[in-house]
C-alpha atoms as one frame of an Amber mdcrd trajectory, in Angstrom:
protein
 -15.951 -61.199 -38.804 -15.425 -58.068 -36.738 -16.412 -58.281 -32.772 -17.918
 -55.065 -31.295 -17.163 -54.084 -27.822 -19.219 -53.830 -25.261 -21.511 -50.833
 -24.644 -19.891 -50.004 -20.962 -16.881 -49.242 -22.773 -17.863 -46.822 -25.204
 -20.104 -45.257 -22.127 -16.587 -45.113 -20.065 -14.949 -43.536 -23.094 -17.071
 -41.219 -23.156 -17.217 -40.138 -19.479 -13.791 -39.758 -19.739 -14.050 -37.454
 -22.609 -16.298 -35.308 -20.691 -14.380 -35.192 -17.639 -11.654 -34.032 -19.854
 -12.929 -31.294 -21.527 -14.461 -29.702 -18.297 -10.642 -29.674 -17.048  -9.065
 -28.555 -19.448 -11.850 -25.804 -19.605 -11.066 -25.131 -15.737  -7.467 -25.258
 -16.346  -7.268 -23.106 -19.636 -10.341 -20.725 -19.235 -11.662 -20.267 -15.403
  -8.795 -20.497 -13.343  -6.578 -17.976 -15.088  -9.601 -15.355 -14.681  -9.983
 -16.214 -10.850  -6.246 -15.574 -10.912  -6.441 -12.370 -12.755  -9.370 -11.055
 -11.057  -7.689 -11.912  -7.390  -4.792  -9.955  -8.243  -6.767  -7.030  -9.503
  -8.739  -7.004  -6.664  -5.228  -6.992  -4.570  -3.579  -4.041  -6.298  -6.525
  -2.262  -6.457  -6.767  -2.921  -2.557  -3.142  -2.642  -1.664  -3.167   1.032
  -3.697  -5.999   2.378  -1.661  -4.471   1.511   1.433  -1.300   3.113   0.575
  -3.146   6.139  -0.631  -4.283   6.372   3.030  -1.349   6.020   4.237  -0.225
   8.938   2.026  -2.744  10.915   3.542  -2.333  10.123   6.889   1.834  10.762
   6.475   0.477  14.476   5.550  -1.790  14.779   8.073   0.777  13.764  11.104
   3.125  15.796   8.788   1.011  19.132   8.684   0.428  18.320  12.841   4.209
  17.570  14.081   6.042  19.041  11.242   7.891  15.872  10.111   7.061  12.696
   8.399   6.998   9.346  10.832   8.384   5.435   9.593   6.689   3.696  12.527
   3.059   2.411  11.497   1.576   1.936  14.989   2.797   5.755  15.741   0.883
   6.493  12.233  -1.908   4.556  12.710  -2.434   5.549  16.874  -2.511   9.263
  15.505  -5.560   8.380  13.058  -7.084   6.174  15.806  -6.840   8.942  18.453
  -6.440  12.356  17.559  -9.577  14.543  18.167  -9.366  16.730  14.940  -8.492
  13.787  12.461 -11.593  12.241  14.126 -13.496  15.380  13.625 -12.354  15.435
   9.534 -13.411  11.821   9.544 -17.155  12.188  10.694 -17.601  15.669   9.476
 -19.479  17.263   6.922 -18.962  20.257   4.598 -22.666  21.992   4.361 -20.488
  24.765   2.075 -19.734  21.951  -0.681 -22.447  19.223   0.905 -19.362  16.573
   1.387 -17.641  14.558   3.784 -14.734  16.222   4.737 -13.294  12.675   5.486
  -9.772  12.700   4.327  -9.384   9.035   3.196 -10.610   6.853   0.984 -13.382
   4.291   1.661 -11.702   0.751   0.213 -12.655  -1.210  -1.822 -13.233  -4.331
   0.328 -15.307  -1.534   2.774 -14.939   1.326   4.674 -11.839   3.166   5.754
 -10.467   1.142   8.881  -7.668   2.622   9.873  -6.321  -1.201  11.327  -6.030
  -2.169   7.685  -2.864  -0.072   7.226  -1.064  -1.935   8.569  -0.695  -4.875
   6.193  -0.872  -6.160   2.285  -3.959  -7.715   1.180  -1.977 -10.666  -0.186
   0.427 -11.462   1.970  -0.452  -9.957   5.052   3.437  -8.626   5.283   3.525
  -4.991   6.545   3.970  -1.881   4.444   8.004  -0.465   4.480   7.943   2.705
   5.793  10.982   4.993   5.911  11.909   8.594   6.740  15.042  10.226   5.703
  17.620  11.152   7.852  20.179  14.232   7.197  22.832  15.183   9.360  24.783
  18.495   8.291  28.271  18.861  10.114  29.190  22.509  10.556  32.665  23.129
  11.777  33.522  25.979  13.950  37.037  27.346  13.665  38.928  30.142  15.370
  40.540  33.127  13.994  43.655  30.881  13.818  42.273  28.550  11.652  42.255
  25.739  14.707  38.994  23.920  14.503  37.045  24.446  18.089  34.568  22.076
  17.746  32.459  20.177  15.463  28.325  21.003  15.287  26.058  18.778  13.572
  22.377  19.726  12.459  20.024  16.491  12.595  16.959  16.423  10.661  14.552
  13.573  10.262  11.457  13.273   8.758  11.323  15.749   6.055  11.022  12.885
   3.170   9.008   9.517   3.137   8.787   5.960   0.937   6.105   3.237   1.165
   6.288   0.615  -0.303   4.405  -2.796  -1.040   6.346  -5.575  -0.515   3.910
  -7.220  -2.736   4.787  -5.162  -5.818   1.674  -3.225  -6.261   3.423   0.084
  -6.087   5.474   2.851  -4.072   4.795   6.293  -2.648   7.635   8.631  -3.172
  10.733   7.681  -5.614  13.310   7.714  -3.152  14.431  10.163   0.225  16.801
  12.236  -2.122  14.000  13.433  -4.532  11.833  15.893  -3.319   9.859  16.630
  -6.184   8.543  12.965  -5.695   7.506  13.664  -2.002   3.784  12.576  -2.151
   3.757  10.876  -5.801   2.638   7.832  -6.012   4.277   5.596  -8.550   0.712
   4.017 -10.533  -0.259   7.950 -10.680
């Protein structure tokens, strides 16, 4: 004669099947597309912002005639000059647009606070300019060197980059074809 188990076991069984199934569903199905759709929402982000940044490196360039690697000097320019506040809030009635000169993102409207940090994790953007110094040598009719010029210039090039990985404006300072190219573009 066979004995049957008790009902409360096959009810436990099965309570444990179900709890099962809805985590390997979370594990296997709904977490990786939280995942996926976080970090889409993150390079999406972190691209915008660098786009801005792009824009405001031409803007201070068109202004002071070189290219700046310090963010608060960047991002004090957009905060307080007069005519990148009047591109901003203006209007075109020619073309009936905003003549605002950034990008709205996608988590909101253009702050200009928000440049100065990933979306993931928080680190700041690396910013640099190039430096080239050109040595010219002055020498007398002798041949005897008199003295030794040197031509500094700084700012003519710029790089951004995410430290999160989402992307890079500008290939390097030696390429100038690459000046305002973004690297997802």
């Amino acid at each position: 004669m066979s004995r049957q188990e008790p009902w409360y076991v096959h009810a436990v069984l099965y309570v444990i099947i179900i709890v099962l199934a809805y985590v390997l569903i979370r594990v296997a199905i709904i977490d990786p597309k939280e995942v996926i759709e976080a970090e889409k929402y993150y390079k999406t982000e972190s691209r915008a912002r660098m786009l801005n940044l792009r824009q405001a490196q031409i803007l201070f360039e068109d202004e002071y005639g070189k290219y700046t690697d310090n963010l608060d000097t960047l991002i004090n320019y957009i905060k307080t000059d007069t005519t990148i506040q009047k591109k901003i809030t203006g209007f075109d009635t020619l073309n009936q647009r905003s003549t605002n000169p950034f990008k709205d993102l996608p988590s909101g409207e253009f702050n200009p606070d928000s440049l100065y940090h990933t979306p993931r994790s928080l680190e700041n953007y690396y910013m640099i300019v190039d430096t080239l110094i050109i040595p010219d040598t002055v020498i007398d009719r002798r041949g005897r060197v008199i003295r030794i010029d040197s031509n500094v210039t700084i700012g003519q090039k710029y790089f951004i980059n995410d430290p999160d990985g989402f992307g890079q404006i500008g290939d390097s300072l030696f390429n100038q074809a690459l000046l305002n190219t973004a690297s997802w573009e």
